[in-house]
C-alpha positions in Angstrom: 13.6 5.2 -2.5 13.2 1.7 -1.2 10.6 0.9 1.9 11.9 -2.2 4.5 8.2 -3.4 5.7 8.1 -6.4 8.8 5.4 -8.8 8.4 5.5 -10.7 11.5 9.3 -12.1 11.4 9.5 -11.3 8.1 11.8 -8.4 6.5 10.4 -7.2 3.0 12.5 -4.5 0.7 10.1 -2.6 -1.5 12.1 -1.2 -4.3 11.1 2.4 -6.4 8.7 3.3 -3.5 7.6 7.1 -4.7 7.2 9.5 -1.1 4.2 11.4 -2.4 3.8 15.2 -0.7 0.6 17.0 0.5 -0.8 17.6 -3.1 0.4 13.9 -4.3 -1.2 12.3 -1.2 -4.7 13.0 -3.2 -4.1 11.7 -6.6 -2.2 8.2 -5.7 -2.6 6.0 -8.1 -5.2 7.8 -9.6 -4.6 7.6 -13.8 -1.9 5.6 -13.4 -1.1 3.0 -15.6 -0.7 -0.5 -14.5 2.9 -1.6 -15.6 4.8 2.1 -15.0 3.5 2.9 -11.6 5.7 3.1 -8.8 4.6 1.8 -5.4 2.9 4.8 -3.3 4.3 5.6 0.1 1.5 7.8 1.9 3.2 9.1 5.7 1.2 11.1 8.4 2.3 12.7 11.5 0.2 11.1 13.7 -1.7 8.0 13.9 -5.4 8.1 11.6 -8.0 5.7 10.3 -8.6 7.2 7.0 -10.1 4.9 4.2 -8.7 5.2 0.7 -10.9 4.7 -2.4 -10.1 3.5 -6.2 -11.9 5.7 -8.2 -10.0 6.3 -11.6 -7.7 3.8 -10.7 -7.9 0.5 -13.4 -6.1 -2.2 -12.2 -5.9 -3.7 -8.7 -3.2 -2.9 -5.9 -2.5 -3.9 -2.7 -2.7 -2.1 0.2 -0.1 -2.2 3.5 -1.2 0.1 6.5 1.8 0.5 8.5 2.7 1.7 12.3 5.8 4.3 12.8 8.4 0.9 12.8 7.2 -0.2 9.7 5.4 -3.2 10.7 2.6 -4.3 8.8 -1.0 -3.5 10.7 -3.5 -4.6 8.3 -3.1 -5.6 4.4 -6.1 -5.8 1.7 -6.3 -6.0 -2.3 -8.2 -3.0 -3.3 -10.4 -3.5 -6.7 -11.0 -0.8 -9.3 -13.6 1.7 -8.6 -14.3 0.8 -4.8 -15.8 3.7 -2.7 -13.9 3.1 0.6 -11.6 0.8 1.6 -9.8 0.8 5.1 -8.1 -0.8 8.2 -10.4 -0.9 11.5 -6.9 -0.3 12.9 -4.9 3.2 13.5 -1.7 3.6 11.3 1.2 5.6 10.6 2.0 5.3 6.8 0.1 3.5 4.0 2.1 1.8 1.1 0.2 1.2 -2.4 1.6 -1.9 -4.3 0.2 -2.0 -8.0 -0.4 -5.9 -8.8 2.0 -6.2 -11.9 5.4 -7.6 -12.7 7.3 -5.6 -10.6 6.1 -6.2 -7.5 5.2 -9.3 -8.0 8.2 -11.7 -5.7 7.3 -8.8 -3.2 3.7 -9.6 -2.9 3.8 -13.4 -2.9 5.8 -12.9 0.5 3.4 -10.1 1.9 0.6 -12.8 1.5 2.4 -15.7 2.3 1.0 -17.5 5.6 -0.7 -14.4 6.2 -3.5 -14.1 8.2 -4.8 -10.9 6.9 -7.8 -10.6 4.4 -6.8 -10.8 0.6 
């Protein structure tokens, strides 16, 4: 599956974007390696402000809190083994980018004259 995310007037395709169910939604990227992990697509019914952690997760990713249209409401790096890491704002979805070679043309334009905190 492939996610279209707006960052301000920007349109950005993310390519093998994995939809991850109930049971999914609390692993993540959790034992993952780096180079073979799909982007995460977490979706929720209704808007939340839950914060995510990276516990058992080794490498750094980035992650896009979304509203329902897709647009982009608040974007952060996330380090290994962080307790809690969140948007102040409400969302709809969350997308988990790993930093490597795949991903990597999509993230230079995520952060590209982007205002929000890297």
């Amino acid at each position: 599956m492939q996610v279209i995310i707006k960052n301000k007037s920007k349109k950005i395709k993310i390519k093998e974007v994995k939809r991850l169910s109930k049971f999914e939604k609390a692993i993540g990227l959790i034992f993952h390696r780096k180079e073979k992990c799909p982007a995460m697509l977490f979706e929720f019914k209704k808007p939340v402000n839950r914060n995510i952690h990276s516990l058992f997760v080794f490498f750094k990713f980035v992650a896009v809190w979304l509203d329902k249209k897709n647009n982009v409401v608040d974007i952060k790096i996330v380090k290994p083994f962080q307790f809690s890491v969140g948007s102040k704002k409400l969302f709809y979805k969350l997308l988990e980018i790993p930093l490597n070679k795949n991903y990597s043309k999509e993230i230079k334009l995520l952060f590209k004259n982007s205002n929000f905190y890297r």
